[in-house]
N, C-alpha and C positions, 0 to 999 in steps of 0.2 A: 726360105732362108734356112741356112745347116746351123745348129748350135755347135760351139767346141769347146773345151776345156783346154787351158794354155797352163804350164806347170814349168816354171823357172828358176835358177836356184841362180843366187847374186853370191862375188867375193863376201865372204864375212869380215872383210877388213875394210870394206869402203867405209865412210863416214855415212851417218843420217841426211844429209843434205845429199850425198852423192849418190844414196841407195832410192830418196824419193824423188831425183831428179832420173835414173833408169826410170822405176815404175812409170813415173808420168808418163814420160817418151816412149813405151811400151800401149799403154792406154793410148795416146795420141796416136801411133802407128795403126791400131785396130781402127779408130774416129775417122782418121783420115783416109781406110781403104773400103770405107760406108758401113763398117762393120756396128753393133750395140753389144757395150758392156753390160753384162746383167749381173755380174757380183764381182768381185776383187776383195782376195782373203789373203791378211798376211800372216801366214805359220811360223813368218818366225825363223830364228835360229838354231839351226836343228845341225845333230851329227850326221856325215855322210855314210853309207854303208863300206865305200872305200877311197881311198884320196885320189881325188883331181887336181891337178895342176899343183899340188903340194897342198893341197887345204882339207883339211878332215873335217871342214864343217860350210854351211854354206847358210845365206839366208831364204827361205822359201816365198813361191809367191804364186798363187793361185788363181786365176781370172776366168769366169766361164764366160762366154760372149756368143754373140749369132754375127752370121756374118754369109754373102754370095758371092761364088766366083771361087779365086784362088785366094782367098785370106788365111785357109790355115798356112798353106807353102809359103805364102806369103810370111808370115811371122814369124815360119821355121828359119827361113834364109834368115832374115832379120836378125833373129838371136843367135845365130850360129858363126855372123861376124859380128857381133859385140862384143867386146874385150872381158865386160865386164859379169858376164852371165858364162858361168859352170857348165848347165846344163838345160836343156829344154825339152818340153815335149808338146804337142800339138794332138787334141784327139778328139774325132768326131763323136759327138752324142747321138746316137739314133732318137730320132722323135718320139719314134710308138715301140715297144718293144713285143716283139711279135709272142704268143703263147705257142707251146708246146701244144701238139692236141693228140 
């Protein structure tokens, strides 16, 4: 299994209700392509470095997870039509990380 780190930024205008109904459905999309969540961190509302779609600020959200096959592309598509997600990123964690010798 490949671990990833998934890093999303929500409208910061949605409601509380609308922002943990994303998350879920984000979590449920990894559950249901056999993937395992291993943490979900929420950062929060944070300023952006520069505006997207008219928003100079976004809510963060952080998910490391393992998962086989095509899960990260998987997820990238996913969030890339979701209305309600800014931005996203998908990144593979190496296992072992090799030493220099």
């Amino acid at each position: 299994m490949a671990r990833y780190e998934l890093m999303y930024i929500l409208k910061p205008d949605l409601g509380e209700e609308q922002q943990t109904a994303d998350i879920e459905r984000f979590d449920q999309a990894i559950q249901q392509l056999n993937g395992t969540i291993e943490k979900t961190e929420k950062w929060g509302r944070r300023k952006l470095a520069y505006e997207i779609a008219g928003y100079n600020e976004g809510f963060y959200m952080v998910v490391t997870f393992s998962g086989e096959g095509d899960i990260g592309n998987e997820m990238t598509r996913l969030l890339k039509i979701h209305d309600d997600a800014l931005r996203s990123i998908v990144v593979r964690i190496d296992g072992e990380q090799k030493q220099a010798e």
